[in-house]
FIKOLZA-1660 file (N, C-alpha, C; in steps of 0.1 Angstrom, whole numbers, plus 5000, padded with zeros to 4 digits):
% residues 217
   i   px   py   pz ch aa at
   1 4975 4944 4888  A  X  N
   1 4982 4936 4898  A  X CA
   1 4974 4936 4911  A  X  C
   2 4970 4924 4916  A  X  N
   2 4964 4924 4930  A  X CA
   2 4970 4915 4936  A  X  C
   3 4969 4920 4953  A  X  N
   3 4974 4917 4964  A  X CA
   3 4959 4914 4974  A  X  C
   4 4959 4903 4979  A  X  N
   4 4950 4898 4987  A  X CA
   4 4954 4896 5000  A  X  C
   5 4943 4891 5008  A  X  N
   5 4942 4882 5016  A  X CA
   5 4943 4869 5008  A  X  C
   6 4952 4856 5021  A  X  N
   6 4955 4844 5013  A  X CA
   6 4954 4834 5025  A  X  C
   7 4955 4823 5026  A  X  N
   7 4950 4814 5034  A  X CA
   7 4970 4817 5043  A  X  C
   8 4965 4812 5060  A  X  N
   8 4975 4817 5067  A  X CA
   8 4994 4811 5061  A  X  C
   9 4994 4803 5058  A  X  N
   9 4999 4796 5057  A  X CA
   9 5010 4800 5042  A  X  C
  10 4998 4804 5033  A  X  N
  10 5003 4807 5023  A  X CA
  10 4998 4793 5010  A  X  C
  11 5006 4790 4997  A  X  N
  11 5004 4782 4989  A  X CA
  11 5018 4766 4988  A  X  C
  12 5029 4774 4996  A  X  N
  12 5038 4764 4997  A  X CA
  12 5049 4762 5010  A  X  C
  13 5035 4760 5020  A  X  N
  13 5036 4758 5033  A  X CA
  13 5044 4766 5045  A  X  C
  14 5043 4765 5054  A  X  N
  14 5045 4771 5070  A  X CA
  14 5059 4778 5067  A  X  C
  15 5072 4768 5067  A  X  N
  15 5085 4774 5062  A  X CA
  15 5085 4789 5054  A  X  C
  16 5073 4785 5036  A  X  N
  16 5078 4795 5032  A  X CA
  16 5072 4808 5031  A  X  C
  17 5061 4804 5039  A  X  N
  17 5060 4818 5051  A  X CA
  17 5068 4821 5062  A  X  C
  18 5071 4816 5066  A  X  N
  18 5081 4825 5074  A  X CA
  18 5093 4833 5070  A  X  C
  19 5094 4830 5057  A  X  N
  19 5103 4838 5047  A  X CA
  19 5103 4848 5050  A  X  C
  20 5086 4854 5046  A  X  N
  20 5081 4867 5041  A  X CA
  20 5076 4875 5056  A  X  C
  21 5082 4867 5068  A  X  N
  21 5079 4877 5082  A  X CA
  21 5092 4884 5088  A  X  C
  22 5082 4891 5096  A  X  N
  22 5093 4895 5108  A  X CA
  22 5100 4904 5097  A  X  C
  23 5115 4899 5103  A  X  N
  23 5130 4904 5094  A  X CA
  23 5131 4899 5079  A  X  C
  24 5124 4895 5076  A  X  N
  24 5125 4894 5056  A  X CA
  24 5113 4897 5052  A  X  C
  25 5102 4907 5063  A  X  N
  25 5091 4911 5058  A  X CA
  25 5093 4916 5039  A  X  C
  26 5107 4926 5037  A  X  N
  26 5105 4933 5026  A  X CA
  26 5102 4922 5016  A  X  C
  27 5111 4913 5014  A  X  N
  27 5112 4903 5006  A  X CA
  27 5096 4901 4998  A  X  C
  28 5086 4902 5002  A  X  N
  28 5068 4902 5003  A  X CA
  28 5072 4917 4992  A  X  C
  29 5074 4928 4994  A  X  N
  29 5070 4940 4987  A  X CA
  29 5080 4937 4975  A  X  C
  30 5094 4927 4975  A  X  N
  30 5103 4929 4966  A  X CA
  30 5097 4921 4956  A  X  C
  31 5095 4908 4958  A  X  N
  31 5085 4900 4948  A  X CA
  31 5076 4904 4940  A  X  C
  32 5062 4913 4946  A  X  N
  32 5057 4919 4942  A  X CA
  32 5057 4929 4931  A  X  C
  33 5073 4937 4931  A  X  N
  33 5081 4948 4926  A  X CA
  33 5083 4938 4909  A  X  C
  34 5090 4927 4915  A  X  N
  34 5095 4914 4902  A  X CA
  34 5087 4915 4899  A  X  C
  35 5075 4907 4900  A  X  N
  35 5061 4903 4895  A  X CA
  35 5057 4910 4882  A  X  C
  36 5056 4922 4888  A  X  N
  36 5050 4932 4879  A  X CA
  36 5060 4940 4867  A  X  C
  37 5070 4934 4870  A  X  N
  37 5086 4941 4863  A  X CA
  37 5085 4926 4847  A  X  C
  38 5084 4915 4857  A  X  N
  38 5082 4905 4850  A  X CA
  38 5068 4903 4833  A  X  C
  39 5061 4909 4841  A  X  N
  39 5047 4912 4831  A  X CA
  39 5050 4925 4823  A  X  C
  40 5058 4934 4826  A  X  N
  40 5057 4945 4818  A  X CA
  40 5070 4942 4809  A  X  C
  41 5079 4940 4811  A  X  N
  41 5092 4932 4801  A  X CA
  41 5090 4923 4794  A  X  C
  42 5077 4912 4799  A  X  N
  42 5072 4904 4789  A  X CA
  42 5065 4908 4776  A  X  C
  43 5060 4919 4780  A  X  N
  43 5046 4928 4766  A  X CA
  43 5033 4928 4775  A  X  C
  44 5033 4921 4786  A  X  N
  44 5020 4919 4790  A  X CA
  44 5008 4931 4800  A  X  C
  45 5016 4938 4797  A  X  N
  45 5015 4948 4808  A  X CA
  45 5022 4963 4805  A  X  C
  46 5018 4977 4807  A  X  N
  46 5027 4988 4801  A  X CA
  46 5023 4998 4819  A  X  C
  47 5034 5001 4823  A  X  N
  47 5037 5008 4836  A  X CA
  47 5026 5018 4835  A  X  C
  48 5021 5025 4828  A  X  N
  48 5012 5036 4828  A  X CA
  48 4999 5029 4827  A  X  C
  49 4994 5018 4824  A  X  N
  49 4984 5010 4827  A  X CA
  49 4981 5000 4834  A  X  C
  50 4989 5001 4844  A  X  N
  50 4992 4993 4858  A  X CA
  50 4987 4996 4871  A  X  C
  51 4979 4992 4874  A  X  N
  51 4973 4996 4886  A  X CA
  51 4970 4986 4897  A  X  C
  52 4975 4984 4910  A  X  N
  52 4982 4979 4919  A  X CA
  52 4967 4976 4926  A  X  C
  53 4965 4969 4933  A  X  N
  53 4955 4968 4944  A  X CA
  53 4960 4957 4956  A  X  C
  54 4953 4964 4969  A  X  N
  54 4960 4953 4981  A  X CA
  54 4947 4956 4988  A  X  C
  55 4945 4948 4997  A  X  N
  55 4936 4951 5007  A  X CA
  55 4944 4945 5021  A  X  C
  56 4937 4950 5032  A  X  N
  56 4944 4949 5046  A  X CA
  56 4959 4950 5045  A  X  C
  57 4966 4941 5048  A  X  N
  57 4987 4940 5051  A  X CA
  57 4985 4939 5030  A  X  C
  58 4978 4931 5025  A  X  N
  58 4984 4938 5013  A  X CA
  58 4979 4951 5005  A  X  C
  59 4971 4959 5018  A  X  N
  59 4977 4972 5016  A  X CA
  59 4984 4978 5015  A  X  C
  60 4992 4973 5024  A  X  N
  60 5009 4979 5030  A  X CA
  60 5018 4975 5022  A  X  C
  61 5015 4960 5011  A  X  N
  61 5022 4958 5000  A  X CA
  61 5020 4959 4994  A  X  C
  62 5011 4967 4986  A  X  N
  62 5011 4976 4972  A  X CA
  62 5018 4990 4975  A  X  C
  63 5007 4996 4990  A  X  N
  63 5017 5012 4993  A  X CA
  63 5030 5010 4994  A  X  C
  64 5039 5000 4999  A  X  N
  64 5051 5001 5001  A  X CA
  64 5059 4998 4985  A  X  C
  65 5046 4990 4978  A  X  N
  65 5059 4984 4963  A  X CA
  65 5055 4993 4957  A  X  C
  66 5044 5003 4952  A  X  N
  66 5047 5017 4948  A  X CA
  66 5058 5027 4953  A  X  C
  67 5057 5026 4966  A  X  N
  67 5070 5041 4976  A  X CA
  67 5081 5034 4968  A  X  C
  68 5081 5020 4968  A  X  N
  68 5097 5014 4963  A  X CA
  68 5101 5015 4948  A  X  C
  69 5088 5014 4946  A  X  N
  69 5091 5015 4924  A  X CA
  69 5079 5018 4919  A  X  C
  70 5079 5035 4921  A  X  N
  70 5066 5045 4914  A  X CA
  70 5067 5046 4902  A  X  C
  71 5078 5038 4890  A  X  N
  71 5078 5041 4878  A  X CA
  71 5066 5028 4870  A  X  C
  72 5066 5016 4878  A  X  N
  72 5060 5007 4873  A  X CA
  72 5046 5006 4874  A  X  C
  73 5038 5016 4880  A  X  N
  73 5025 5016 4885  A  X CA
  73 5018 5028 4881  A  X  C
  74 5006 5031 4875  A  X  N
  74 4996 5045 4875  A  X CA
  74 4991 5047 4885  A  X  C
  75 4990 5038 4892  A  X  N
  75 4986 5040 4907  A  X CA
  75 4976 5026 4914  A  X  C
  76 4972 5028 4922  A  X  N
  76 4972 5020 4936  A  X CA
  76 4957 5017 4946  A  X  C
  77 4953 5009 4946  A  X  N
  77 4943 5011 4952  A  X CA
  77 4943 5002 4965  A  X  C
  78 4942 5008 4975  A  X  N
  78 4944 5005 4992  A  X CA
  78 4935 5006 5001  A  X  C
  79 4928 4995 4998  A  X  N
  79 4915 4987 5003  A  X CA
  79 4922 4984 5020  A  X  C
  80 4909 4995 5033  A  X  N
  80 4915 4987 5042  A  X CA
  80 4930 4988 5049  A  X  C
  81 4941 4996 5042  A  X  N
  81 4948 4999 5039  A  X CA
  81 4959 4995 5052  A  X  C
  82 4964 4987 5061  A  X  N
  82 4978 4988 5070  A  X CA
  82 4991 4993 5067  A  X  C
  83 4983 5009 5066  A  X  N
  83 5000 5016 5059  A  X CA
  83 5004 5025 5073  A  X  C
  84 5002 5022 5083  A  X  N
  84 5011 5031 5096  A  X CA
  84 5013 5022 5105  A  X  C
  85 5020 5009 5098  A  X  N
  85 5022 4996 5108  A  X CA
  85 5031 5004 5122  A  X  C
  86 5039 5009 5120  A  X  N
  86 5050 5011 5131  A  X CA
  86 5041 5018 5142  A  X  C
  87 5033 5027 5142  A  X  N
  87 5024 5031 5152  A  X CA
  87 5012 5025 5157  A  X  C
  88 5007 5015 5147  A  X  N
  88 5002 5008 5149  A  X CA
  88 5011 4995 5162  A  X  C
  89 5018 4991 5156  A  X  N
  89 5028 4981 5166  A  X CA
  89 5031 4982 5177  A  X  C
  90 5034 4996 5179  A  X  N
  90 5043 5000 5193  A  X CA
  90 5031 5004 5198  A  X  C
  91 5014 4999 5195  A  X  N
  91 5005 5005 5206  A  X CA
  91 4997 4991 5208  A  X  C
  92 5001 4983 5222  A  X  N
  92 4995 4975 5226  A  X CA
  92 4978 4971 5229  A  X  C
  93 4977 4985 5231  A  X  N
  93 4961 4987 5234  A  X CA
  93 4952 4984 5218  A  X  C
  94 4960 4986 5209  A  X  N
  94 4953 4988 5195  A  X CA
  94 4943 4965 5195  A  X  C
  95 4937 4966 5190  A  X  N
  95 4925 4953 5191  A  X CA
  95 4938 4940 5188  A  X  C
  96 4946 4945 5173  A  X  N
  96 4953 4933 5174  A  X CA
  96 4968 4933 5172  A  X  C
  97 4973 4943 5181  A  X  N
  97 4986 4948 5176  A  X CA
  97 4995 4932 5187  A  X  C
  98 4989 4927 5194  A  X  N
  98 4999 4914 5204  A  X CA
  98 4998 4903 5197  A  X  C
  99 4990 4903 5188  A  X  N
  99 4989 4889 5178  A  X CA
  99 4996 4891 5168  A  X  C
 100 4996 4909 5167  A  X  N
 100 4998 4910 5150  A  X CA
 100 5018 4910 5155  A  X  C
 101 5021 4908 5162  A  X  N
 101 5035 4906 5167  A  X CA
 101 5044 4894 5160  A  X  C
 102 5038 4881 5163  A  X  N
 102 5041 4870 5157  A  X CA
 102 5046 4872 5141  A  X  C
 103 5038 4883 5134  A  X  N
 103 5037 4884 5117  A  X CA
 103 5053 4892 5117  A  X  C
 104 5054 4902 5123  A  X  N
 104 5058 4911 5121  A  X CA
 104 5066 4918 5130  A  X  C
 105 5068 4914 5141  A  X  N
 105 5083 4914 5152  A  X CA
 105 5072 4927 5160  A  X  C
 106 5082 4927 5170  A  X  N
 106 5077 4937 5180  A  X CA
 106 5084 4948 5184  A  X  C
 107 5084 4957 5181  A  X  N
 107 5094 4971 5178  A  X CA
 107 5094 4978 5194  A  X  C
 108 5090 4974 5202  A  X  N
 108 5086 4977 5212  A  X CA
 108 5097 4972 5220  A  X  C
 109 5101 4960 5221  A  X  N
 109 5111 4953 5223  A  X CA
 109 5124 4951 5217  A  X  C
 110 5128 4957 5210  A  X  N
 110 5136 4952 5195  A  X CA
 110 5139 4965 5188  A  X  C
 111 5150 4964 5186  A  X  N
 111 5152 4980 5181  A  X CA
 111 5153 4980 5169  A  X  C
 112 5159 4966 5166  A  X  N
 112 5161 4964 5150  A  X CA
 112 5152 4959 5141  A  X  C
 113 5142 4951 5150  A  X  N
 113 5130 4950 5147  A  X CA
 113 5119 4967 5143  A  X  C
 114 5122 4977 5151  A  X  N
 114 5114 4991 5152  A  X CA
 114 5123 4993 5137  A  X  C
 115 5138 4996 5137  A  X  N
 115 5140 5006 5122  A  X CA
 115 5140 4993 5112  A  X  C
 116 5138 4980 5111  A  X  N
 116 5131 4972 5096  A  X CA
 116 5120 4978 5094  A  X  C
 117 5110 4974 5104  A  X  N
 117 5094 4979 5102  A  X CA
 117 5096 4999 5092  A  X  C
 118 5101 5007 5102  A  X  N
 118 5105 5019 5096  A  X CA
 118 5107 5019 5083  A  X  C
 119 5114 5010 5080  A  X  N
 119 5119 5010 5066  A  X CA
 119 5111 5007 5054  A  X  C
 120 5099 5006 5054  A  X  N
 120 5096 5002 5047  A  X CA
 120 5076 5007 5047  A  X  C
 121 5077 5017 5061  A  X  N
 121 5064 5016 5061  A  X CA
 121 5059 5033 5056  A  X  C
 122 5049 5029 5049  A  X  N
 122 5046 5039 5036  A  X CA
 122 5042 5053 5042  A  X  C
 123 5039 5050 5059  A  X  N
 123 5043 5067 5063  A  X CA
 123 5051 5075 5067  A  X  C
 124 5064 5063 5067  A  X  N
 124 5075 5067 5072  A  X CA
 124 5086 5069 5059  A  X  C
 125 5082 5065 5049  A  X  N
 125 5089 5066 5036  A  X CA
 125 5079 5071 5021  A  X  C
 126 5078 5082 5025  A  X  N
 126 5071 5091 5015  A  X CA
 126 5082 5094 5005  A  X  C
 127 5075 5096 4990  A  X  N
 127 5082 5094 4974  A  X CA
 127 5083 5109 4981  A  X  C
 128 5096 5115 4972  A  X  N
 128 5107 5128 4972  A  X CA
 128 5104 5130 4957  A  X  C
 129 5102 5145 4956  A  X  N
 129 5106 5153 4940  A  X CA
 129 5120 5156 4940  A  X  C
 130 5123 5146 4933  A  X  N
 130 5135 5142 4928  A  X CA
 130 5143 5154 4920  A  X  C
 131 5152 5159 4926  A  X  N
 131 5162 5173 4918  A  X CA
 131 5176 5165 4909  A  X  C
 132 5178 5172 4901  A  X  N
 132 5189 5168 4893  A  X CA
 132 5204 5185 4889  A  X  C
 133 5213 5181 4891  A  X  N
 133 5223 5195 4887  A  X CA
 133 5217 5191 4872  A  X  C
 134 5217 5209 4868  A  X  N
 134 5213 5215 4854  A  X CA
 134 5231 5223 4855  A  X  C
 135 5228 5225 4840  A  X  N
 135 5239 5231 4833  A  X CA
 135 5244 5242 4844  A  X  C
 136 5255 5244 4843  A  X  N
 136 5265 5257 4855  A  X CA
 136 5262 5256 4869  A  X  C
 137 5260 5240 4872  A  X  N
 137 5256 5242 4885  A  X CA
 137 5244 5241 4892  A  X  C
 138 5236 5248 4888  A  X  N
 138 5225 5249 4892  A  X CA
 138 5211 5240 4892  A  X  C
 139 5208 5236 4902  A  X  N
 139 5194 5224 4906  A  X CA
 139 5182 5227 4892  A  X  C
 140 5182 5217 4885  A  X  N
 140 5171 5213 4877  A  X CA
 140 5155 5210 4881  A  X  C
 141 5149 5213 4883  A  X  N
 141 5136 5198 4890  A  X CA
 141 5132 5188 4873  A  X  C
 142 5133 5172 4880  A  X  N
 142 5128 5164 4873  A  X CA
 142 5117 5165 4871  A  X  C
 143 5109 5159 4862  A  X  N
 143 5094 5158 4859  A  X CA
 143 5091 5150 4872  A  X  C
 144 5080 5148 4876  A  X  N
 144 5080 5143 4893  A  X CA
 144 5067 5138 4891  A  X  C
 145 5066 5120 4888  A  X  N
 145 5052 5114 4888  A  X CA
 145 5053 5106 4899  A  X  C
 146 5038 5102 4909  A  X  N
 146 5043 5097 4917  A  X CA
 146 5024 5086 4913  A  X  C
 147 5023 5074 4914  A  X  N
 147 5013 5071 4909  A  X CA
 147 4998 5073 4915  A  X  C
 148 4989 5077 4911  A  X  N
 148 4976 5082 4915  A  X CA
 148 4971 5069 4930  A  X  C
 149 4960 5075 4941  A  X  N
 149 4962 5067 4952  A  X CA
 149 4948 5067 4956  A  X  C
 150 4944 5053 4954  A  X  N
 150 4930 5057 4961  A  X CA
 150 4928 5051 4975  A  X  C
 151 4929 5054 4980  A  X  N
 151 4925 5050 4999  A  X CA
 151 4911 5049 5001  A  X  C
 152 4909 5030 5006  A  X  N
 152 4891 5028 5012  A  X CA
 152 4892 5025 5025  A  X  C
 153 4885 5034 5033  A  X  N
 153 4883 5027 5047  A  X CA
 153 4868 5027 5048  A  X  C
 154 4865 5024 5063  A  X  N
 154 4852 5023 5070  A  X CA
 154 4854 5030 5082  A  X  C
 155 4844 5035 5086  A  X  N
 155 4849 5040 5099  A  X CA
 155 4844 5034 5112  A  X  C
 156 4836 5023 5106  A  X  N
 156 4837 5010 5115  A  X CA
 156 4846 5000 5118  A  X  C
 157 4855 5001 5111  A  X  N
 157 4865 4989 5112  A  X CA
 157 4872 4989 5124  A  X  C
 158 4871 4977 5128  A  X  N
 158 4881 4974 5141  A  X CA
 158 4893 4969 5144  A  X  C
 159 4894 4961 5125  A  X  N
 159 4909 4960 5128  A  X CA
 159 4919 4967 5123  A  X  C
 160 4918 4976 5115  A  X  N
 160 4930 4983 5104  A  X CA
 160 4920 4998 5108  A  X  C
 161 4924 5006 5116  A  X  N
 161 4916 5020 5115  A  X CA
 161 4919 5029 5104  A  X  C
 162 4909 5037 5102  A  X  N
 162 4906 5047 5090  A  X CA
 162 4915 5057 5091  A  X  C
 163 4919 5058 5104  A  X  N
 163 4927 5073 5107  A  X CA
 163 4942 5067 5100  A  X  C
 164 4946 5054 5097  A  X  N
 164 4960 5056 5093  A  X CA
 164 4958 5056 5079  A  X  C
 165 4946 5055 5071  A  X  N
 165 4946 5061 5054  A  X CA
 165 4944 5076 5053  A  X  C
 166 4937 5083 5063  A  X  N
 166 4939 5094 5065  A  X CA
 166 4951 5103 5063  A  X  C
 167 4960 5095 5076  A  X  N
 167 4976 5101 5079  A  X CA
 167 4981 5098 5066  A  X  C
 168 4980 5089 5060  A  X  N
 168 4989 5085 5047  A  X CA
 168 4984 5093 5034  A  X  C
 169 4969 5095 5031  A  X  N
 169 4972 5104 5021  A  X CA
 169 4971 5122 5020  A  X  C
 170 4970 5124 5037  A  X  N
 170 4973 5138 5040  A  X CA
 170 4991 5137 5034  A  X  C
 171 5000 5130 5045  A  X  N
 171 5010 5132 5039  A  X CA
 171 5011 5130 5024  A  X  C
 172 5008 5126 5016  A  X  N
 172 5007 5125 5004  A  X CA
 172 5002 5137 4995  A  X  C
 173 4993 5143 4996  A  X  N
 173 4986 5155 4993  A  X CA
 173 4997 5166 4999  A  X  C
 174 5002 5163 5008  A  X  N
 174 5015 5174 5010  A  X CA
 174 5022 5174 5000  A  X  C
 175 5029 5164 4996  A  X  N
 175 5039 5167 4986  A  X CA
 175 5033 5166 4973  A  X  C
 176 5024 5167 4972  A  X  N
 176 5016 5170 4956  A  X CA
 176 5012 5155 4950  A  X  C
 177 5009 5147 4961  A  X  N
 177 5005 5132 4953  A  X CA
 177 4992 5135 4946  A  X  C
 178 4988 5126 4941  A  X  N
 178 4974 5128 4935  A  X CA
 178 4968 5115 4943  A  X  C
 179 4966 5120 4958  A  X  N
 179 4956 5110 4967  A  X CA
 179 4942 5114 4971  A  X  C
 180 4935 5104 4972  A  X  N
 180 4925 5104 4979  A  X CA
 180 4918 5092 4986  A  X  C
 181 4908 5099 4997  A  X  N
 181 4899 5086 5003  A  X CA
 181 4887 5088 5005  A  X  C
 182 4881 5074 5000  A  X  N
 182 4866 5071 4999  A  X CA
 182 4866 5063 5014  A  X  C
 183 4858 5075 5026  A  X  N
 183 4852 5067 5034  A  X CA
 183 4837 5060 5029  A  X  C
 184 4836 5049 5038  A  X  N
 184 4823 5043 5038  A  X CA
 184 4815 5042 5050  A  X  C
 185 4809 5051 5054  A  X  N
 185 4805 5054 5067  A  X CA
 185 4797 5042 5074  A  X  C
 186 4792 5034 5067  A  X  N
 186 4785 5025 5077  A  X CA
 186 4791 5007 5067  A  X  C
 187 4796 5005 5074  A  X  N
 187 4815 4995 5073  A  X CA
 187 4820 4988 5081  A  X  C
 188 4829 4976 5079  A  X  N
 188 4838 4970 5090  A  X CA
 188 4850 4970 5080  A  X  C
 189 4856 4960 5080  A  X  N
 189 4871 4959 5079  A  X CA
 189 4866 4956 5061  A  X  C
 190 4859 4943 5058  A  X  N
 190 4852 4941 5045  A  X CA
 190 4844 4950 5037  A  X  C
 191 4846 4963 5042  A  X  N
 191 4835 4970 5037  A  X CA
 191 4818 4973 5042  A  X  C
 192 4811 4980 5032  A  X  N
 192 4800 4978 5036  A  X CA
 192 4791 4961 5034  A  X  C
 193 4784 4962 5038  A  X  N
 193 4776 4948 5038  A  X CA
 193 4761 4948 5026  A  X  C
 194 4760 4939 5017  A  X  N
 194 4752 4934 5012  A  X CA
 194 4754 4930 5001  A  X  C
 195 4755 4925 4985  A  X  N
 195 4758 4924 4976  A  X CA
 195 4757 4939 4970  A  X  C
 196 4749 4948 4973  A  X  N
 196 4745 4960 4966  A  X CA
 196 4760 4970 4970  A  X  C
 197 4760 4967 4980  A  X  N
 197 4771 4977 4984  A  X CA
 197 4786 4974 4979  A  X  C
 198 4786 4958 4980  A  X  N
 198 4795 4952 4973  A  X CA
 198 4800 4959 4960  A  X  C
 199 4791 4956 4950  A  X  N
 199 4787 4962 4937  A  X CA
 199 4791 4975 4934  A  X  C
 200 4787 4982 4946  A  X  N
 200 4791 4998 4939  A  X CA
 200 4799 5003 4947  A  X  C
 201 4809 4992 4957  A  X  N
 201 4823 4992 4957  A  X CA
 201 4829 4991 4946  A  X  C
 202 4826 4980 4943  A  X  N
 202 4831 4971 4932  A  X CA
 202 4830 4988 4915  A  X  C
 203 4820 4990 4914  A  X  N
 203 4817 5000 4903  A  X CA
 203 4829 5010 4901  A  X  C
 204 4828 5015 4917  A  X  N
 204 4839 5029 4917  A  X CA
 204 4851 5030 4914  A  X  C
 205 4857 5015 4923  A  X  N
 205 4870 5010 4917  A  X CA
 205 4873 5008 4906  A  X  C
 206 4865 5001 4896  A  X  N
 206 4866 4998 4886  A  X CA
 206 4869 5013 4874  A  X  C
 207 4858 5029 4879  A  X  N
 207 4857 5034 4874  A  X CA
 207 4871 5048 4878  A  X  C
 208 4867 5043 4888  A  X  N
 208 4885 5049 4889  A  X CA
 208 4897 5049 4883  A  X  C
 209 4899 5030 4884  A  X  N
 209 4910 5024 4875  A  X CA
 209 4911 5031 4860  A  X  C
 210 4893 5033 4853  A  X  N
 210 4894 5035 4838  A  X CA
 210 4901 5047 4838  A  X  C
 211 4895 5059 4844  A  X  N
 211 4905 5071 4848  A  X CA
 211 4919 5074 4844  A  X  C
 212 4922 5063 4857  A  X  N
 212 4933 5066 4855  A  X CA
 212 4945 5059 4848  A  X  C
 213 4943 5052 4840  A  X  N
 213 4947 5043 4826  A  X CA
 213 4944 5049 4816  A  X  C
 214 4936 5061 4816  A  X  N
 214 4929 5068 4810  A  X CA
 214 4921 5061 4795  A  X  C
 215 4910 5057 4799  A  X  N
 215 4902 5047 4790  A  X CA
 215 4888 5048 4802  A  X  C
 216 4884 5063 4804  A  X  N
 216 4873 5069 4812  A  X CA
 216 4866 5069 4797  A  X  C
 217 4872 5077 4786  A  X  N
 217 4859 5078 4780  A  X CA
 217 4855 5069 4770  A  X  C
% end
């Protein structure tokens, strides 16, 4: 399953983007959630060989439709990643947090605008090891899978910074995720620059994915 960048607009015009902003931002992660519910109920697709990918805000829509349904996914790959929107928002000084307002309301202003954003943003809503009552009472622990996480930044990027894939898979390695992140030291927001570098972006991911679908060897 991949999540992109898409032309501003969208594929069936201005209206039904504005669907998926602001206050019906989730509606964007709940689709996503169908989508893939849709492909795996068909035959076309099996949850344990499912692997998610977003780059930039659909960073934030894969990290968020994993937090929301970790059963459907092996894990995630979060290119670029906009998963600490809320801190991101409420800091004006950040390059595009006054533009990035129009997408996505202004929490700064707006209170109900600050707990939607909350709601849904993947450092503010970290996956829980889920307990169950066992026999006489007493707390069971569930088996507790949460899907594997790869986080890519640059530490050049100017518009989505590296420190919020950082914060997100430290929290994550707290509670025993199986995260990590590939910096790319000499980077912008696209990555590193040339076809070559492209490519062995392009390789890692790929060799990642086989991992963890497990079809490495």
């Amino acid at each position: 399953m991949c999540s992109g960048s898409c032309s501003r607009w969208g594929e069936l015009g201005y209206a039904w983007h504005e669907q998926g902003q602001k206050l019906h931002k989730r509606t964007s992660f709940e689709d996503f959630i169908d989508s893939t519910q849709a492909l795996q109920d068909g035959g076309c697709a099996k949850p344990e060989r499912t692997v998610a990918y977003g780059n930039s805000a659909g960073g934030l829509l894969v990290a968020s439709a994993v937090s929301m349904a970790p059963d459907c996914y092996a894990g995630v790959i979060a290119d670029s990643p906009f998963v600490d929107p809320l801190t991101t928002l409420l800091d004006p000084s950040s390059p595009l947090t006054v533009s990035e307002w129009e997408e996505w309301g202004n929490p700064l202003e707006n209170q109900k605008v600050f707990e939607y954003i909350r709601s849904y943003s993947p450092c503010e809503n970290l996956p829980s090891q889920g307990k169950q009552e066992g026999k006489g009472g007493g707390e069971a622990v569930q088996e507790w899978r949460f899907p594997s996480v790869l986080a890519i930044v640059a530490k050049q990027d100017a518009r989505v910074s590296y420190r919020e894939s950082l914060k997100w898979v430290s929290l994550l390695q707290e509670i025993g995720a199986d995260a990590v992140v590939n910096i790319i030291e000499n980077g912008s927001h696209g990555g590193g620059s040339g076809k070559y570098r492209r490519w062995e972006k392009f390789a890692m991911q790929t060799a990642w994915c086989l991992d963890i679908i497990g079809c490495s060897n």
